[in-house]
C-alpha positions as CSV (number, residue, x, y, z in Angstrom):
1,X,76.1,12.6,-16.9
2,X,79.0,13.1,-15.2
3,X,78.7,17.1,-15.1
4,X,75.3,16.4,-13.9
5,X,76.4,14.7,-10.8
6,X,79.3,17.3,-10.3
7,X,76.4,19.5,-10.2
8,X,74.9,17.7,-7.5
9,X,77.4,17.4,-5.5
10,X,77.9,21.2,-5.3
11,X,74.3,21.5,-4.7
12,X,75.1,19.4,-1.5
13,X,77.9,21.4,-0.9
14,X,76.1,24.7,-0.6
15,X,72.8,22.9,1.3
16,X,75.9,22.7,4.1
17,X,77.1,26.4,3.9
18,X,73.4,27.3,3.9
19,X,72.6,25.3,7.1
20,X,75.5,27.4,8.9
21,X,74.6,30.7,7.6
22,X,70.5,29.9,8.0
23,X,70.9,28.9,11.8
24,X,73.3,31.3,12.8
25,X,70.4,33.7,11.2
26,X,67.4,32.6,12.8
27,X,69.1,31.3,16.0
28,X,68.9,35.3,17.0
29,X,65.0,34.6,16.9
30,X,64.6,32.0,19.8
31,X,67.5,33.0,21.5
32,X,66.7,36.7,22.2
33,X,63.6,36.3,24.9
34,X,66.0,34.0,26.7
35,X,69.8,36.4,26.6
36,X,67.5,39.6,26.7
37,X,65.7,38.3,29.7
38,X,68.4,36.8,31.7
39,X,66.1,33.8,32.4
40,X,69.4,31.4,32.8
41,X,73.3,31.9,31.9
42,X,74.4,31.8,28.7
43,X,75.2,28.1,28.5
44,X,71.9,27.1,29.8
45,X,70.3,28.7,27.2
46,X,72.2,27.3,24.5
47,X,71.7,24.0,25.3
48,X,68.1,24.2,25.6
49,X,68.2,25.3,22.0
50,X,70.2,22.9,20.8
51,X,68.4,20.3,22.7
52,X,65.0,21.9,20.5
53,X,67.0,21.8,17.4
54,X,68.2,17.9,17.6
55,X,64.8,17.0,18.7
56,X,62.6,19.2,15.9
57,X,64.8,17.4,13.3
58,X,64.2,13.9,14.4
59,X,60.4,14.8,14.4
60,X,60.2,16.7,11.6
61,X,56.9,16.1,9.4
62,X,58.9,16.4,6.2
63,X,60.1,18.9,4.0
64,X,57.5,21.9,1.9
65,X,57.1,20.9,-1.4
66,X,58.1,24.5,-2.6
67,X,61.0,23.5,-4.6
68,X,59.9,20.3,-6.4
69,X,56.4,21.4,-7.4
70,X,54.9,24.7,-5.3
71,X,56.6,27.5,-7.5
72,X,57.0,26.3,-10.6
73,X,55.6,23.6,-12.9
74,X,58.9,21.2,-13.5
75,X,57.2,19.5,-16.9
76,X,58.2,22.8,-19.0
77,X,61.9,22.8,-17.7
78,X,65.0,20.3,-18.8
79,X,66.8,19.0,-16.5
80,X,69.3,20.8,-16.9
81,X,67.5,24.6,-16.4
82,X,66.1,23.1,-13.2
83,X,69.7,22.4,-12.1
84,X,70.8,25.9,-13.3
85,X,67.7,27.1,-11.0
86,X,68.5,25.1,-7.8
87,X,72.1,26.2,-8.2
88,X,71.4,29.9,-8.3
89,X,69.0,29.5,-5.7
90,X,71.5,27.7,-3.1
91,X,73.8,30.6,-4.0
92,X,71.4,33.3,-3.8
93,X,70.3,32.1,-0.5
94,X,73.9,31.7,1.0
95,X,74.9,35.4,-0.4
96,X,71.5,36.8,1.2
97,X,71.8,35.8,4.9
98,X,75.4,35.8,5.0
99,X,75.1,39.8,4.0
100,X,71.8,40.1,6.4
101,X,73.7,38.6,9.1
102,X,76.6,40.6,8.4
103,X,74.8,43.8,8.9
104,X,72.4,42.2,11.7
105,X,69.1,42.9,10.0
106,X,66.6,40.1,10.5
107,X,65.1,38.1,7.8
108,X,63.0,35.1,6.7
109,X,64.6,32.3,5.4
110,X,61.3,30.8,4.2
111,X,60.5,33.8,2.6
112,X,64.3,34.3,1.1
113,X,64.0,30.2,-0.6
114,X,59.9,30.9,-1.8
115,X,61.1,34.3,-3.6
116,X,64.2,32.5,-5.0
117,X,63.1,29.8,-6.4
118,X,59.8,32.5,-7.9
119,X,63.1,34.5,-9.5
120,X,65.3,31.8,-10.7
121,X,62.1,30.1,-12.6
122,X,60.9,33.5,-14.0
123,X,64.4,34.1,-15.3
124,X,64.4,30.8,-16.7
125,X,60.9,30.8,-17.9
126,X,61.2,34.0,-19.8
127,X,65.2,33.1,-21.3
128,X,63.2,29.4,-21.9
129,X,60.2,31.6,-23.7
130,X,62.7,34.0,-26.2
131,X,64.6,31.0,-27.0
132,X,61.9,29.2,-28.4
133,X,60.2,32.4,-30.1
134,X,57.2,32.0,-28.0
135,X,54.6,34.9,-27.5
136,X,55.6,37.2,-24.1
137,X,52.3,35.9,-23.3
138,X,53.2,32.1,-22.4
139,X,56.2,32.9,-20.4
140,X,53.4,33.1,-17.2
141,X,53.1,29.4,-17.9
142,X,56.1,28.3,-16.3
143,X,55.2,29.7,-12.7
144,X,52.4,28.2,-10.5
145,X,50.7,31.2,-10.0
146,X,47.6,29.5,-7.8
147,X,50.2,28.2,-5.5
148,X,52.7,31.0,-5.0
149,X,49.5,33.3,-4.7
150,X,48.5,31.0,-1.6
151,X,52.3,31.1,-0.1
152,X,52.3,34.8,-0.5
153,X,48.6,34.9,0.6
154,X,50.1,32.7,4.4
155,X,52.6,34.8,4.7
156,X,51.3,38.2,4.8
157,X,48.2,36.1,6.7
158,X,51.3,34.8,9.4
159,X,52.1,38.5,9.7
160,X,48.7,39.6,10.9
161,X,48.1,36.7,13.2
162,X,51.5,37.2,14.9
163,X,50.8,41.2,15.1
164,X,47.5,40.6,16.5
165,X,48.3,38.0,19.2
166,X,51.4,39.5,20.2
167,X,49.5,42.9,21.2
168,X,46.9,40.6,23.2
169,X,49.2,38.5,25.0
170,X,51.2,41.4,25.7
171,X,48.2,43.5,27.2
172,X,47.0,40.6,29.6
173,X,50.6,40.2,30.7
174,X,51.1,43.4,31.5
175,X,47.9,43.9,32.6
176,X,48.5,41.0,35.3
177,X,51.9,41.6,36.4
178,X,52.9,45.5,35.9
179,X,51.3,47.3,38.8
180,X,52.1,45.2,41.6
181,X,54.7,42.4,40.3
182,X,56.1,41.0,43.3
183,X,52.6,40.2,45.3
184,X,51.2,39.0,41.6
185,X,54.0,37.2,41.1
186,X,53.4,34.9,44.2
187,X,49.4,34.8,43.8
188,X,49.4,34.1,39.2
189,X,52.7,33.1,38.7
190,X,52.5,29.2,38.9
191,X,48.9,29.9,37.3
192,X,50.2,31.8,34.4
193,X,53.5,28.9,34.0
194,X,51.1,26.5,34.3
195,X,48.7,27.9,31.3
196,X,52.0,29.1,29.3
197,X,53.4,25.2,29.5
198,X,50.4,23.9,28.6
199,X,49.9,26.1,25.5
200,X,53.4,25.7,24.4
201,X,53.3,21.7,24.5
202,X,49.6,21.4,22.7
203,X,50.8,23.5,19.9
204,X,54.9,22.1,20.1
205,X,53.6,18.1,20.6
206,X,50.0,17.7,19.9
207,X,49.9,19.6,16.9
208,X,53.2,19.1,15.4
209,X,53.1,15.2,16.3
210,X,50.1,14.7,13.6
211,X,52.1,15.2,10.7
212,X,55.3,13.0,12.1
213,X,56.4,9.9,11.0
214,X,57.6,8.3,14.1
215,X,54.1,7.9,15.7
216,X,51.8,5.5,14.1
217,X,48.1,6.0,13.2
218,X,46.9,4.3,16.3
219,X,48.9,6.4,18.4
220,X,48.1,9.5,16.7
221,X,44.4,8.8,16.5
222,X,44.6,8.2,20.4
223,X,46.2,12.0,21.2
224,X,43.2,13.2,19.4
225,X,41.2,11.4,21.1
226,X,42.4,12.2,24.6
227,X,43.4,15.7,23.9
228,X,41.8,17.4,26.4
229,X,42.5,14.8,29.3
230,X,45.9,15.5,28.0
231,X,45.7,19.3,28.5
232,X,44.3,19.3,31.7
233,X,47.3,16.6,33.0
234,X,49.8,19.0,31.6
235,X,48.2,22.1,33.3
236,X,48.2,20.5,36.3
237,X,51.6,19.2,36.2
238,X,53.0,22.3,35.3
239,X,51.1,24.3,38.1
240,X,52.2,22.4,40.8
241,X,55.8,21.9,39.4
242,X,55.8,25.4,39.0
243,X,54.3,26.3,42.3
244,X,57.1,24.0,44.4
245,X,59.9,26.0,42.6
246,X,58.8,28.9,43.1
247,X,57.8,28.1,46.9
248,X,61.0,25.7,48.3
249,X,63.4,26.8,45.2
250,X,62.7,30.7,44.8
251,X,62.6,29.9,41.2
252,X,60.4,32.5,39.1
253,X,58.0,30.6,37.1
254,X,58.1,33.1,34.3
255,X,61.6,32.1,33.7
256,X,60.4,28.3,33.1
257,X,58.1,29.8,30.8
258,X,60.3,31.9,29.0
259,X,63.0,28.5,28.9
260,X,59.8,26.4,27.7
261,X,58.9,29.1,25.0
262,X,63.0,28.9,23.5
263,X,63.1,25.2,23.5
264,X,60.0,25.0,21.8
265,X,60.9,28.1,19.0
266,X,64.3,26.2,18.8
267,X,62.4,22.8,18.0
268,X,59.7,24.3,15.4
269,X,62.7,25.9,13.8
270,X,64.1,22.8,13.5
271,X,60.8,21.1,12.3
272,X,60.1,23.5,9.5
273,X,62.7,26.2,8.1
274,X,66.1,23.5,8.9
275,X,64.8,20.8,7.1
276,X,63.8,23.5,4.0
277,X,67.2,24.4,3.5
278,X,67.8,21.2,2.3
279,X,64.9,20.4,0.3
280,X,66.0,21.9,-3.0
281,X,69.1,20.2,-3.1
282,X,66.9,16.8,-2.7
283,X,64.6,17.9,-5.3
284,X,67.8,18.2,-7.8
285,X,68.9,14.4,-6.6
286,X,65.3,13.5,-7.2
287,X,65.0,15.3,-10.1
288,X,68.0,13.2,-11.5
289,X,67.1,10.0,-10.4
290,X,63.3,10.8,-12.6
291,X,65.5,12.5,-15.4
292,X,67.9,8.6,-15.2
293,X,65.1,6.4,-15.1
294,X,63.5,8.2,-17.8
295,X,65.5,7.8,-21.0
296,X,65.4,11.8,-22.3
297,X,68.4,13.8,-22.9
298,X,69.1,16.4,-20.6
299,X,68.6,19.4,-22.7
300,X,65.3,18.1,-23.6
């Protein structure tokens, strides 16, 4: 028991070091259209992230279910291999974006904790397999292949979306402010800052508000609703907010946009891959508190 909960405690230890190393990692992501661009000073920019960050953690929908059930199947492990797992994966994970961000190549931290926890079990799995002179055969038995065939499946599927619309967004952009960017700039640009603000809060606060705790059914049931009176208030509002910054404040709207766009990288950061540094330390405590409640040895 008690070098169980020393276990833990290290396991909340790392979840710590890995929050440091996995922000300072993806931070470079939502913070590069910003610096590169010059849309504000430094400081500005900062705290619009950090604003994102603190607000994507409060309305966070919760945590993937990778560790506790998605790559493995926990009912063939002891407790104490799925401690030994979740340890070498917290490790793993520290050692890996530490040395990525060390040599500034980029990375995915979603993908780095998915392929851990698929190596860790495996290891396990097959050590778990020639311990118990089981055929080679059985040792697939461990993994959840339907379910890390669907993560792998999403995120080579992410990668083609992202292509994709990147090269179309890009093209109309260009295509509507490259040849003549000054006199388009004064005719599309609250148009275009109107569109982006829109597109960036439907997909930042209608979308990621369904999943959230902190709105109750009746709310959420009335955003969907209302979702297009919604988007059309938000155009609008972002149009003409847009348009008297630009006209009385000589403020590019492309800048709000680009300002918008960090804030909202910054906040589904927050929402998804911050929250998923923690969740295999949770799934240890709550594999303990299951393992204390129910009765069987450790090693069993």
């Amino acid at each position: 028991m008690t070098f169980l909960i020393f276990l833990l405690i290290i396991l909340f230890i790392l979840a710590i070091t890995d929050l440091i190393v996995g922000v300072s990692n993806d931070a470079v992501n939502f913070l590069n259209s910003a610096i590169g661009s010059r849309v504000a000073r430094f400081r500005t920019v900062i705290l619009v992230a950090a604003a994102g960050v603190i607000i994507g953690s409060i309305f966070s929908s919760g945590i993937m279910e990778i560790a506790r059930k998605g790559v493995f199947h926990p009912e063939y492990f002891t407790l104490t291999n799925i401690m030994y797992v979740f340890l070498a994966v917290m490790l793993t994970d520290i050692i890996l974006l530490d040395f990525f961000n060390t040599l500034g190549l980029p990375t995915s931290t979603t993908v780095s904790i998915i392929f851990e926890l698929l190596g860790a079990s495996l290891v396990t799995g097959i050590l778990i397999t020639v311990q118990q002179d089981q055929p080679v055969s059985t040792m697939m038995k461990y993994i959840n292949t339907e379910s890390v065939v669907t993560i792998i499946s999403g995120i080579f599927l992410s990668i083609i979306i992202a292509f994709t619309a990147g090269i179309i967004i890009q093209y109309l952009c260009r295509l509507l402010f490259t040849f003549d960017y000054e006199s388009n700039l004064k005719k599309f640009g609250a148009f275009f800052a109107g569109i982006g603000i829109t597109s960036i809060t439907y997909f930042l606060l209608i979308k990621g508000l369904k999943g959230t705790t902190l709105l109750d059914a009746d709310s959420r049931q009335w955003i969907a609703g209302n979702t297009m009176t919604i988007l059309l208030v938000l155009f609008a509002a972002g149009f003409i907010i847009s348009g008297l910054l630009q006209r009385f404040a000589g403020v590019n709207p492309l800048k709000v946009v680009v300002l918008m766009g960090t804030f909202s990288l910054a906040m589904a950061f927050a929402g998804n891959d911050l929250v998923n540094f923690i969740g295999v330390p949770i799934t240890g405590f709550l594999a303990f508190q299951n393992w204390k409640q129910s009765g069987v040895p450790a090693d069993e």
